[in-house]
C-alpha positions as CSV (number, residue, x, y, z in Angstrom):
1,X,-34.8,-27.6,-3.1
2,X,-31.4,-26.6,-1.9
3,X,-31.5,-23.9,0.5
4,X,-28.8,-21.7,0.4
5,X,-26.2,-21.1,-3.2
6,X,-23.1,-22.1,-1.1
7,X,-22.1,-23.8,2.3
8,X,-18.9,-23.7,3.5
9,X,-18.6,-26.5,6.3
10,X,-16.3,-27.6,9.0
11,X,-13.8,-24.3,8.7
12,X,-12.3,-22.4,11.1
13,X,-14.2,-19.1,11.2
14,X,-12.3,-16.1,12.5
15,X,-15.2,-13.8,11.9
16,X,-13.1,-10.2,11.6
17,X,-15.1,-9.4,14.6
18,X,-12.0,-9.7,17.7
19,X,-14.0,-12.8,18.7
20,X,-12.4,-16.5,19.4
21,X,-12.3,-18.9,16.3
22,X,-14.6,-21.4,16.6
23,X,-15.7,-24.2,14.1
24,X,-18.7,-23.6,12.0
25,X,-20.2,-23.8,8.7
26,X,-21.2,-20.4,6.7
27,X,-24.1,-21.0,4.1
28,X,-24.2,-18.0,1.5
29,X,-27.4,-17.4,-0.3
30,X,-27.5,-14.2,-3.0
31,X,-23.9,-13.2,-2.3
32,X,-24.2,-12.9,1.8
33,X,-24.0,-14.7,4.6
34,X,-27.2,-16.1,5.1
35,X,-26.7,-18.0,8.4
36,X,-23.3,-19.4,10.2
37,X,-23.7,-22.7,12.6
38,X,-24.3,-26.0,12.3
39,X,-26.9,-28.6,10.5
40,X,-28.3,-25.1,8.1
41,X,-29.2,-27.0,5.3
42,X,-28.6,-28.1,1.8
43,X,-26.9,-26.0,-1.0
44,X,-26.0,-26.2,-4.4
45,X,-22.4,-26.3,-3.4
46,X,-21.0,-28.0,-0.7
47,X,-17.2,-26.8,0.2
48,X,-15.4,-29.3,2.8
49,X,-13.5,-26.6,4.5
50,X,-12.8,-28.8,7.3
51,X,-8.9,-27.4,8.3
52,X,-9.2,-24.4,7.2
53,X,-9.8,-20.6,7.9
54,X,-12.9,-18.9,7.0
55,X,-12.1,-15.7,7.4
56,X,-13.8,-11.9,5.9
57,X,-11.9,-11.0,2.6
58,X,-9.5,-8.4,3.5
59,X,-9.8,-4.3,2.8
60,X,-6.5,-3.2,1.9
61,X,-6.4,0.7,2.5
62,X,-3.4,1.9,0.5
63,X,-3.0,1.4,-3.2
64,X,-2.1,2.9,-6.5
65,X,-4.7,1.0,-9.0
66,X,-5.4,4.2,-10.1
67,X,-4.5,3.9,-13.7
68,X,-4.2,0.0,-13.6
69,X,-7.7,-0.4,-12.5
70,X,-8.4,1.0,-16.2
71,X,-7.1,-2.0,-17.7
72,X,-7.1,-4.4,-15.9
73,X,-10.5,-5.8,-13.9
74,X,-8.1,-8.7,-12.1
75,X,-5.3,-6.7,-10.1
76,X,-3.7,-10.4,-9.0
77,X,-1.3,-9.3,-7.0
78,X,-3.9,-8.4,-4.4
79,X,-6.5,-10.5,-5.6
80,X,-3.6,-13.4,-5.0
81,X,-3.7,-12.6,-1.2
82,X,-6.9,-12.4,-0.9
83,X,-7.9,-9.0,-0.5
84,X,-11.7,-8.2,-1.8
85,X,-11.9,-4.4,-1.1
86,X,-9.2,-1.9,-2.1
87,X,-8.6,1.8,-2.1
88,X,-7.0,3.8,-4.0
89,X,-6.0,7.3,-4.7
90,X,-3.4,7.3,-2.1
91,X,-0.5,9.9,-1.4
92,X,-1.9,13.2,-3.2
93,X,-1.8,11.4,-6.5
94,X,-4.0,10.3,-8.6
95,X,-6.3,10.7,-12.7
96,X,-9.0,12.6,-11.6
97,X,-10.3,15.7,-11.9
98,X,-8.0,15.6,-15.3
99,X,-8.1,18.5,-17.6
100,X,-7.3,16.6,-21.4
101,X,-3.7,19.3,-21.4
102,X,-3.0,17.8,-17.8
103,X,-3.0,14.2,-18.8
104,X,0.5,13.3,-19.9
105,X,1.5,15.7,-16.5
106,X,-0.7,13.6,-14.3
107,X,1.3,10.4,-15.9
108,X,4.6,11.8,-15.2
109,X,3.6,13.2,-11.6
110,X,2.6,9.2,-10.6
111,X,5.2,8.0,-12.6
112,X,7.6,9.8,-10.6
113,X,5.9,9.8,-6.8
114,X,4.8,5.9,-7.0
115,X,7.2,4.6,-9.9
116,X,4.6,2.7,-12.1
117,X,5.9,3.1,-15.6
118,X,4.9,5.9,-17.5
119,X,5.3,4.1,-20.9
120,X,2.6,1.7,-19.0
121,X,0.0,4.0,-18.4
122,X,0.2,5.9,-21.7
123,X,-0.2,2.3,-23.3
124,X,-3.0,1.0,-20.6
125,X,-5.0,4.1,-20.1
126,X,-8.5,5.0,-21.8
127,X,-8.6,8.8,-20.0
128,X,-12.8,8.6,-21.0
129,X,-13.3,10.9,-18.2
130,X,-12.3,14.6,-17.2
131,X,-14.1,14.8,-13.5
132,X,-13.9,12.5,-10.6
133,X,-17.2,11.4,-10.7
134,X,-16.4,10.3,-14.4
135,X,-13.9,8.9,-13.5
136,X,-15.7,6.9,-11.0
137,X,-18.4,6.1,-13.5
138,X,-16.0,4.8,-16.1
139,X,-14.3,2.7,-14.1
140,X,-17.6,1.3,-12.7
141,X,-18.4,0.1,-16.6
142,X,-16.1,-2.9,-15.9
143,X,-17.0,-5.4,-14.1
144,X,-14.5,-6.6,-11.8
145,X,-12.3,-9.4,-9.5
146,X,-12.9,-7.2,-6.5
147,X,-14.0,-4.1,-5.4
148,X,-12.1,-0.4,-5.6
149,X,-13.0,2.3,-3.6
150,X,-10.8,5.6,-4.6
151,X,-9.6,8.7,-2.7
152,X,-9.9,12.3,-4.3
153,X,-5.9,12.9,-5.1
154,X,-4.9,16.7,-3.7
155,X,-2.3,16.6,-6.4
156,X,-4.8,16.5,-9.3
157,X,-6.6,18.7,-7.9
158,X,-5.0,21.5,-6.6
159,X,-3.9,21.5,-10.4
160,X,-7.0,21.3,-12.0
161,X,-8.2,24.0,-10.5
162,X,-4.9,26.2,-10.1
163,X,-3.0,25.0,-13.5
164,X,0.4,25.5,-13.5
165,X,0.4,27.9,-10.2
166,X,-1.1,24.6,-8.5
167,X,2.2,22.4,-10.2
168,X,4.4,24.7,-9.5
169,X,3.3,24.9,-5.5
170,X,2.3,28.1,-5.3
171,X,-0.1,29.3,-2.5
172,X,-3.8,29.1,-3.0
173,X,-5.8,31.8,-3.1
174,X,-9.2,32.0,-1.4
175,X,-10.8,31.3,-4.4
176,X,-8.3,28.5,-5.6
177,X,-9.6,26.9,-2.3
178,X,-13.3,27.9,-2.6
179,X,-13.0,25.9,-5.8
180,X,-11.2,22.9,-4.5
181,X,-13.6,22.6,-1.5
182,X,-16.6,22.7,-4.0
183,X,-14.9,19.8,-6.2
184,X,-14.1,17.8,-3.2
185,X,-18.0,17.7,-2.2
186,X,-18.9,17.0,-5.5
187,X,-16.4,14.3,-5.5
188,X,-17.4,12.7,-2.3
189,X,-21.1,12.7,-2.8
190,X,-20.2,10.9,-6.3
191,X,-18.6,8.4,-3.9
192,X,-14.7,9.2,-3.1
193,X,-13.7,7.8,0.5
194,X,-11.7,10.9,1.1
195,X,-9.1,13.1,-0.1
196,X,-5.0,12.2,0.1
197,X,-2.5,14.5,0.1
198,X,1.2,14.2,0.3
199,X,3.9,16.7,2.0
200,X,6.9,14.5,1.8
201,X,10.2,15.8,-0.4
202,X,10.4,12.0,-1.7
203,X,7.4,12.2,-3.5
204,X,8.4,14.2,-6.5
205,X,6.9,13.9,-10.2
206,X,9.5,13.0,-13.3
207,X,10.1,16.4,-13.6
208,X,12.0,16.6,-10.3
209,X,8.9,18.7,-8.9
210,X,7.2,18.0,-5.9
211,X,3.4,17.1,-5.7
212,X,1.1,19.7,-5.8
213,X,-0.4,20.3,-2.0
214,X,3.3,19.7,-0.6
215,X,3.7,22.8,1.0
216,X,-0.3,23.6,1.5
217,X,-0.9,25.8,3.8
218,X,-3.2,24.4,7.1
219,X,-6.4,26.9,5.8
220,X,-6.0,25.1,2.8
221,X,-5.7,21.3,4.1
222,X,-8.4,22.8,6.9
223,X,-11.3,23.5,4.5
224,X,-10.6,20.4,2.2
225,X,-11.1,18.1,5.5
226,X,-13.9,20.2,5.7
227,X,-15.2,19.7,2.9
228,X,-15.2,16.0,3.7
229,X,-16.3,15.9,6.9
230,X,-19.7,17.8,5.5
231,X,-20.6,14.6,3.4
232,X,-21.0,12.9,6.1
233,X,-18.0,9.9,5.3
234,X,-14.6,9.5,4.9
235,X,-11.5,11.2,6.3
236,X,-8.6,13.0,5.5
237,X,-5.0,11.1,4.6
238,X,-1.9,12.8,4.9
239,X,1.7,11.9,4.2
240,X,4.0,13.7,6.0
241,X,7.7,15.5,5.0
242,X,9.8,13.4,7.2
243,X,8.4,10.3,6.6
244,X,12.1,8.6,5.6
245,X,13.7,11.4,8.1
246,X,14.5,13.9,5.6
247,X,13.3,16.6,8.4
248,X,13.0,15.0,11.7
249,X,12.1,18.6,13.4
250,X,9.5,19.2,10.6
251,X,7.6,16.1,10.9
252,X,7.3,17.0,14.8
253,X,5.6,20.2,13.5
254,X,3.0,18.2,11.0
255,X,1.5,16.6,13.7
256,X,0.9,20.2,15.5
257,X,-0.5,21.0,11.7
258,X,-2.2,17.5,11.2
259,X,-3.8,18.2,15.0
260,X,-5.3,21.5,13.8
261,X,-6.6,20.8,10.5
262,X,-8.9,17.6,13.2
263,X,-9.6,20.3,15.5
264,X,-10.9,22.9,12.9
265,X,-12.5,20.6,10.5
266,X,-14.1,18.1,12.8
267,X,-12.8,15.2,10.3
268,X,-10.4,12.2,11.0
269,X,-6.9,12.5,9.7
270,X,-4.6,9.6,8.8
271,X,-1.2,10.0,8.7
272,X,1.6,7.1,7.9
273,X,3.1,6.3,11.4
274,X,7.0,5.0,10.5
275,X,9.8,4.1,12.6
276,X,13.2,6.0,11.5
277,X,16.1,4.6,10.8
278,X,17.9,8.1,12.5
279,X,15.6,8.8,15.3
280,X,14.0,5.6,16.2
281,X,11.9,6.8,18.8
282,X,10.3,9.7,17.0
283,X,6.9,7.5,16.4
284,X,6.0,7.3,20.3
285,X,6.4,11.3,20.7
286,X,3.9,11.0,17.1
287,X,1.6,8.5,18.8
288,X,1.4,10.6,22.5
289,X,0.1,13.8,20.0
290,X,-2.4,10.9,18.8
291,X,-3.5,10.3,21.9
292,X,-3.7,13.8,23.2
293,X,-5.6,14.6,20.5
294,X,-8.1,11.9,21.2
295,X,-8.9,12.8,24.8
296,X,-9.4,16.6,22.7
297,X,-12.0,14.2,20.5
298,X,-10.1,14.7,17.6
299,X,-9.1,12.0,15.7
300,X,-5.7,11.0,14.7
301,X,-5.3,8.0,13.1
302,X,-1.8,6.2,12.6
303,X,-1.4,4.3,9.4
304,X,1.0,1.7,10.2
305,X,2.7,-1.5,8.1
306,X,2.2,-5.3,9.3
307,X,6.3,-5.1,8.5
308,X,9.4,-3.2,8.0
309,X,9.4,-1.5,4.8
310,X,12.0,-2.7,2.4
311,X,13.2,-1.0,-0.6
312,X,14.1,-4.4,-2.7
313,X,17.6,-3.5,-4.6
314,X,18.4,-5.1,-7.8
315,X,20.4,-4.3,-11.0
316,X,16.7,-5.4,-12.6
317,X,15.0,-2.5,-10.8
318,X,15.9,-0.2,-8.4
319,X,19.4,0.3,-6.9
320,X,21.8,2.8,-5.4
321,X,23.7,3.3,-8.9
322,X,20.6,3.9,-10.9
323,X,21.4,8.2,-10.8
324,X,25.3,8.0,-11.2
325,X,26.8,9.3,-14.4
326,X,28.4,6.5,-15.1
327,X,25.1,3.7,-14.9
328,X,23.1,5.9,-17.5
329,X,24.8,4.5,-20.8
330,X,23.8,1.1,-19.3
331,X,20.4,1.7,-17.8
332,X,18.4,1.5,-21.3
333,X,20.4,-1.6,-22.1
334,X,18.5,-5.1,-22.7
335,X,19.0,-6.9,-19.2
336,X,21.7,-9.7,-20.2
337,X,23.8,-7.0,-21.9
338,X,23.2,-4.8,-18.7
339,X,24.6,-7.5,-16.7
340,X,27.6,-8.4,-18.8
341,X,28.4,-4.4,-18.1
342,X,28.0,-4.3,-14.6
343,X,30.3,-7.4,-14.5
344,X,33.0,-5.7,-16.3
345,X,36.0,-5.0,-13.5
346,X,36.1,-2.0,-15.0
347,X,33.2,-0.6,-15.2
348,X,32.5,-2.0,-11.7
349,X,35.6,0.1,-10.7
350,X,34.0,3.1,-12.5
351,X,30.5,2.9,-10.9
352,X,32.3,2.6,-7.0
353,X,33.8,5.4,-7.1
354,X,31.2,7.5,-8.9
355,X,29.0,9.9,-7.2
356,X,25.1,10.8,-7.2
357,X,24.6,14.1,-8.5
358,X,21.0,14.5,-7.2
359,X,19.6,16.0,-4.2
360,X,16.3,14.9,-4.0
361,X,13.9,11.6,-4.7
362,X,15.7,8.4,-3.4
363,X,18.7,9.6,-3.9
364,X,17.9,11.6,-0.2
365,X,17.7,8.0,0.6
366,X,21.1,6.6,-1.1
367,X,22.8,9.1,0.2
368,X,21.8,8.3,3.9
369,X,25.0,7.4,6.3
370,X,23.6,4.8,7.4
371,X,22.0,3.5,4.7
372,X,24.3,-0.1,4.4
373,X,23.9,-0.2,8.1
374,X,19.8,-1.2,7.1
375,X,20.4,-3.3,3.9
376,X,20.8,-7.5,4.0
377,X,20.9,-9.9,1.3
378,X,17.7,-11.5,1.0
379,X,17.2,-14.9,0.7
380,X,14.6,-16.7,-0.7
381,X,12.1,-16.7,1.0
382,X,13.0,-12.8,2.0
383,X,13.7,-12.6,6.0
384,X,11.8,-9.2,6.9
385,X,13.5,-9.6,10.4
386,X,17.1,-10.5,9.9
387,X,19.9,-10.9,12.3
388,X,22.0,-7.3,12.5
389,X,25.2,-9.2,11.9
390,X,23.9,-10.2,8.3
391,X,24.1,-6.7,7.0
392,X,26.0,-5.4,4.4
393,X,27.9,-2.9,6.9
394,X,28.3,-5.9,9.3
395,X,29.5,-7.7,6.2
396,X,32.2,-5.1,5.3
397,X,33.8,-4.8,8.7
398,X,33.9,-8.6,8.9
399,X,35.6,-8.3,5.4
400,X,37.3,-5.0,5.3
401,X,35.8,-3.6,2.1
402,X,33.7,-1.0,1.7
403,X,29.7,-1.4,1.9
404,X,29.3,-0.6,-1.9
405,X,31.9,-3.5,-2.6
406,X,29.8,-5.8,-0.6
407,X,26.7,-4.5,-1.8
408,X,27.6,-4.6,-5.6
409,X,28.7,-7.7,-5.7
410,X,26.1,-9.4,-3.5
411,X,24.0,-7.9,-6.5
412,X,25.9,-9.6,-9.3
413,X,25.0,-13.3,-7.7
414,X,22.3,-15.2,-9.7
415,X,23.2,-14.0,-13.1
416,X,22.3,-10.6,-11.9
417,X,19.1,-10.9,-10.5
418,X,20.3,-11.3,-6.9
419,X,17.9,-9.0,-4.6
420,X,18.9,-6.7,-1.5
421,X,16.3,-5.4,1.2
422,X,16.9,-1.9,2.6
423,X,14.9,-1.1,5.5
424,X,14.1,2.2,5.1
425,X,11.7,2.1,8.0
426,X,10.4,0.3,10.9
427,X,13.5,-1.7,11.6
428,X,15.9,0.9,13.1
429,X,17.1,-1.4,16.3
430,X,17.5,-4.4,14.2
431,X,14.5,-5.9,16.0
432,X,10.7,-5.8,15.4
433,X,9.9,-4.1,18.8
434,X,8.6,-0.7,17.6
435,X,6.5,-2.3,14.9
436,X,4.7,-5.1,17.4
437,X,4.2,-2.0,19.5
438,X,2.8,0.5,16.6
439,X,0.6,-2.6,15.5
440,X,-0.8,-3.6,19.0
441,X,-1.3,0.9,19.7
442,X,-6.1,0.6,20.0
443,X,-5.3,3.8,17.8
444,X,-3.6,2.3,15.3
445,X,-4.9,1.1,11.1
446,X,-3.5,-1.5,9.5
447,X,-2.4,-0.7,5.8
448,X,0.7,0.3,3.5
449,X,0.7,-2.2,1.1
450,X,1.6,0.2,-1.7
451,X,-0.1,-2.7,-4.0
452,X,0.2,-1.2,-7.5
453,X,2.9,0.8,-7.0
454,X,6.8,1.0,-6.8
455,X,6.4,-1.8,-9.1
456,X,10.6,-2.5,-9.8
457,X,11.5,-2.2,-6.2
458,X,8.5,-3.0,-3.5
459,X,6.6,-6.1,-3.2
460,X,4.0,-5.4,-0.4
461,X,1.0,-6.4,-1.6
462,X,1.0,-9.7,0.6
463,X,1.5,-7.8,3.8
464,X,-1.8,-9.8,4.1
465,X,-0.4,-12.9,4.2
466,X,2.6,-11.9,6.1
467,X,0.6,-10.5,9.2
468,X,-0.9,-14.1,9.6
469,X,2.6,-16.1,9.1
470,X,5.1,-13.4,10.8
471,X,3.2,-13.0,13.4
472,X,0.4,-15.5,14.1
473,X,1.8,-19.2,12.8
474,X,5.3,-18.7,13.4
475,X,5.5,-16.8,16.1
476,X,5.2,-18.5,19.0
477,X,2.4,-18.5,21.3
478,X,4.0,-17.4,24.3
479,X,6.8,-15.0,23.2
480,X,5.7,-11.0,23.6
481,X,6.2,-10.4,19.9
482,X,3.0,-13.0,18.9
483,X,-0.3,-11.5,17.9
484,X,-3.7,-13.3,18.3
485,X,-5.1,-15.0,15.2
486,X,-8.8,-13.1,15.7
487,X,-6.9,-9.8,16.7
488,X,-4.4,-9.7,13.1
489,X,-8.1,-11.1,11.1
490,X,-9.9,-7.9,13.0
491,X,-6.9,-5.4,11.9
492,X,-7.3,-6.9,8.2
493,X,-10.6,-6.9,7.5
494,X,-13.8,-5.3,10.1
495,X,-11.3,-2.6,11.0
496,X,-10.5,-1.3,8.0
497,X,-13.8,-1.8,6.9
498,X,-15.1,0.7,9.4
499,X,-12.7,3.1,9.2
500,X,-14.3,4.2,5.6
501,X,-17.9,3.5,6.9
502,X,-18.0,0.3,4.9
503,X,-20.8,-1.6,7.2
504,X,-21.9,-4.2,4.5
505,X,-18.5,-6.3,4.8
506,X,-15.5,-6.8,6.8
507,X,-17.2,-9.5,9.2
508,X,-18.7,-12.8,8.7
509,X,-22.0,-12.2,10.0
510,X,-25.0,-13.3,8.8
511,X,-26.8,-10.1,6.3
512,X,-23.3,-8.7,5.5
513,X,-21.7,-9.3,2.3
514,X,-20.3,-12.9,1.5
515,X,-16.8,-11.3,1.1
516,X,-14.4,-14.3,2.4
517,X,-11.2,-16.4,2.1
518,X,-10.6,-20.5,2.8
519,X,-7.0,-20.1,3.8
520,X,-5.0,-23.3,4.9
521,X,-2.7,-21.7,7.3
522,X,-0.3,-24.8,7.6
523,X,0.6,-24.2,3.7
524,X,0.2,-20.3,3.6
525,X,3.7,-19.3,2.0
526,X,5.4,-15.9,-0.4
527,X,8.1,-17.1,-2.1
528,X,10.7,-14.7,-3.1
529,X,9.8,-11.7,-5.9
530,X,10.5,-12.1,-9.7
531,X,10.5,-9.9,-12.4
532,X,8.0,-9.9,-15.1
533,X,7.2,-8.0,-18.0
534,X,3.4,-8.0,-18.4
535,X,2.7,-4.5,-17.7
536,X,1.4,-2.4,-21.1
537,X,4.4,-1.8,-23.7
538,X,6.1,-4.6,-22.1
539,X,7.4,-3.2,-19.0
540,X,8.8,-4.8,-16.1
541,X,7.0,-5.5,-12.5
542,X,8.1,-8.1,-9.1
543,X,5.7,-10.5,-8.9
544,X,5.5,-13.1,-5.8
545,X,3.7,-15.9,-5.8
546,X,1.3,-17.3,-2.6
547,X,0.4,-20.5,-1.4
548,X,-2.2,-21.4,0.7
549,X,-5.6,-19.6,-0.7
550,X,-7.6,-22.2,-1.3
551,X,-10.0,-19.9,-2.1
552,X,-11.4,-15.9,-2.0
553,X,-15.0,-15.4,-2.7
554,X,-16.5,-11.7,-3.3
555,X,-20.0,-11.5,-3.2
556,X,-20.8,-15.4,-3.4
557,X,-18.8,-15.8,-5.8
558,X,-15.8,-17.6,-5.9
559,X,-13.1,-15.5,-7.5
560,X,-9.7,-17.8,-7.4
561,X,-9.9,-21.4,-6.3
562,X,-6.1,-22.5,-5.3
563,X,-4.4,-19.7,-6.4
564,X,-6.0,-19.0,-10.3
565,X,-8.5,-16.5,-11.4
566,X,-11.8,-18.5,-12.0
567,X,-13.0,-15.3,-14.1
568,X,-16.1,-14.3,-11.9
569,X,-16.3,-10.5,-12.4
570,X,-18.8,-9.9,-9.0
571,X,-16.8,-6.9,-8.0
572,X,-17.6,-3.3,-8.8
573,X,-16.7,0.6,-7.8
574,X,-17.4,0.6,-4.6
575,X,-18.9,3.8,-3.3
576,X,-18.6,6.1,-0.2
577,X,-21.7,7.2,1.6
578,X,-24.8,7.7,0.3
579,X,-23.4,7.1,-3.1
């Protein structure tokens, strides 16, 4: 009789571990590894991975599946790169606790902080749940691709328990945050990971409001972390006003707050560690307070991306005329009608020399003066570390038109569907120095995919993939910037895994969950984003396809072979703790 359910033979394992690759097969038996070697046995199925990569399934640490995940048990563009564990609840927003008055609020507050379409999540969402744990529970009633883990969202919350004084920002009595602190442990013994909460004046709801917890005071954020650190797992995550440079000075002051809230409540704090396009050195003062606060034993932990953060322009999606008067009688318009508009000399003429009449949101980030400065045509696939020269600034000087000019018509090319990047972050100097360094920093966490969210203008979710073709494959060897194969698989997988106490997965070692993916890396490719329309009540969404997952298995079971959902549903809520 066969001995094991599965062996996987002849791969490359990179075992998430730190430790060399080395050839070996991996025999699962009851959804774990059962044994990894040679000559184990006989199986029911026999996989040649003989040049391949075996490597963990990756834990992606920040997305917004939050009301997705209630529809729809696949989430493909993760699954697609190969991720098997995902959290959610990021950025103070989030469904739960959700009084039924508060629901169509909650939709416009993530609507408007993480862009997902609210006609979407009206359509898609069940709302059969009122508390976190419910809402943990009734998302646990579908069986799944993968596995979510979720985050207790400040935002909800604060106005659960505070109504509209909580949505309106107003400070929090002492028994607004006795209340809140009692939720949150009933939240994280029912299994939350942690709480988020978001201080940033980009992250505002639909009705130009910022998120609930934004201006929370530190006794607030202080017993919150408390209240986590008493169950006994998870941490606190924080974003940061400043995070796009809106106030430089302040965000040197949130790390003084961030440090206090560690040193009074005795639990971890993440924070999203960015470089800024007007202060470029601003995230090694950030990391020495990280440090500082380490040899303190406090913990400070830097969230930071495997790549510069691009804010993906298009006359599809998102793009620097979207807010001026003169775009809104088009933006409703079908798309080929939108297009035959924006094509119109005239109205071309009308839109350059109109003006943004807002003050907050993206258009802080439109209106920046150096915004063209950071913004390049694309290409197909998209060059996350393009020459300086190839800017749309560069590109005006060379031409002597204005950056709009260039960037307007650079959109018009392919019928309109032509795609800029703007770095918003991490690419300041035109090179990938600062992010090598924040992703080489022993202090560091690899995350900010943002999969699930920003749905018309980011396509992150294979920051996977990119980490082991940026800077693994093509990188090479000897230059400064490469990044050892077992050291990007660590970051991606057993890292993250024990950062939220997850100690059944993350590593390929024999008794720990049989969480992996066959990955050729000679074929591992993104192509460049498209725009679909599957979301609920037809809404639109980039999509990128991968190549090169031969296959991703959660639990024992494999859940795409080449690419395409095989159906297996072995995932589930994951839970923190003793939950």
């Amino acid at each position: 009789m066969a001995e094991f359910d599965t062996l996987i033979r002849g791969g490359t394992v990179v075992d998430g571990t730190g430790a060399a690759p080395r050839t070996a097969d991996v025999a699962i038996r009851d959804g774990k590894i059962a044994a990894i070697g040679t000559h184990l046995g006989r199986a029911k199925e026999q996989v040649d991975a003989d040049g391949l990569l075996v490597t963990p399934g990756w834990v992606d640490i920040h997305t917004h599946y939050d009301g997705q995940a209630s529809w729809d048990p696949v989430l493909m563009p993760s699954l697609r790169h190969g991720v098997t564990t995902a959290i959610m609840g990021n950025c103070g927003v989030g469904f739960a606790p959700a009084r039924p008055s508060q629901q169509q609020w909650l939709i416009g507050l993530m609507e408007g902080v993480e862009d997902i379409p609210g006609a979407s999540l009206e359509a898609g969402m069940q709302w059969n749940w009122e508390s976190f744990p419910q809402y943990l529970d009734a998302l646990d009633a579908t069986p799944r691709a993968f596995d979510l883990a979720a985050m207790l969202a400040h935002g909800a919350l604060r106005a659960y328990v505070m109504g509209e004084r909580g949505a309106a920002n107003e400070n929090a009595t002492g028994e607004d945050i006795a209340a809140m602190a009692r939720l949150t442990r009933d939240a994280m013994a029912a299994g939350a990971v942690g709480l988020s909460s978001s201080r940033t004046a980009i992250h505002i709801a639909v009705d130009g409001r910022p998120v609930p917890g934004t201006f929370a005071a530190e006794d607030e954020l202080a017993a919150l972390a408390g209240a986590v650190k008493a169950s006994g797992h998870g941490l606190l995550e924080m974003v940061n006003a400043g995070i796009v440079g809106e106030d430089l000075e302040g965000l040197d002051r949130e790390m003084q707050l961030m440090r206090n809230v560690a040193a009074r409540s005795g639990s971890a704090v993440m924070f999203l560690l960015l470089q800024h396009n007007l202060d470029p050195a601003q995230w090694q003062r950030q990391l020495a307070v990280c440090e500082a606060a380490a040899r303190d034993g406090h913990r400070l932990i830097p969230q930071v991306s495997g790549r510069p953060i691009s804010i993906l322009f298009s006359f599809e999606g998102e793009h620097p005329w979207r807010f001026m008067p003169s775009y809104q009688p088009l933006r409703d318009l079908p798309f080929a009608a939108r297009y035959a508009a924006l094509a119109n000399p005239e109205v071309r003429a009308r839109l350059l020399a109109d003006v943004d009449p807002n003050d907050t949101g993206f258009s802080l980030m439109y209106k920046n003066p150096v915004l063209w400065e950071h913004t390049y045509a694309a290409g197909s696939p998209i060059d996350y570390t393009p020459p300086r020269e190839n800017s749309v600034a560069e590109i005006a000087r060379r031409t002597g038109r204005t950056p709009q000019a260039v960037a307007y018509d650079l959109l018009l090319q392919n019928n309109g569907r032509a795609i800029l990047t703007h770095f918003g972050v991490n690419y300041a100097e035109g090179n990938a120095n600062a992010l090598h360094a924040m992703l080489r920093h022993p202090l560091s966490a690899l995350g900010l995919s943002d999969a699930g969210a920003h749905v018309r203008f980011i396509a992150d979710a294979g920051m996977h993939s990119y980490m082991l073709t940026r800077w693994v494959r093509d990188t090479d060897p000897q230059s400064a910037h490469h990044l050892p194969l077992e050291y990007v698989v660590h970051k991606l997988s057993g890292a993250n895994a024990d950062l939220f106490g997850f100690r059944d997965r993350g590593r390929l070692l024999p008794g720990l969950r049989a969480d992996l993916n066959l990955i050729d890396l000679s074929r591992l490719a993104t192509a460049a984003p498209a725009m679909v329309y599957d979301l609920p009540a037809g809404m639109p969404r980039l999509t990128e396809q991968v190549s090169g997952y031969v296959g991703t298995c959660v639990r024992g079971q494999f859940v795409t072979r080449a690419g395409q959902d095989t159906g297996a549903r072995p995932g589930r809520i994951l839970r923190g703790g003793t939950a």
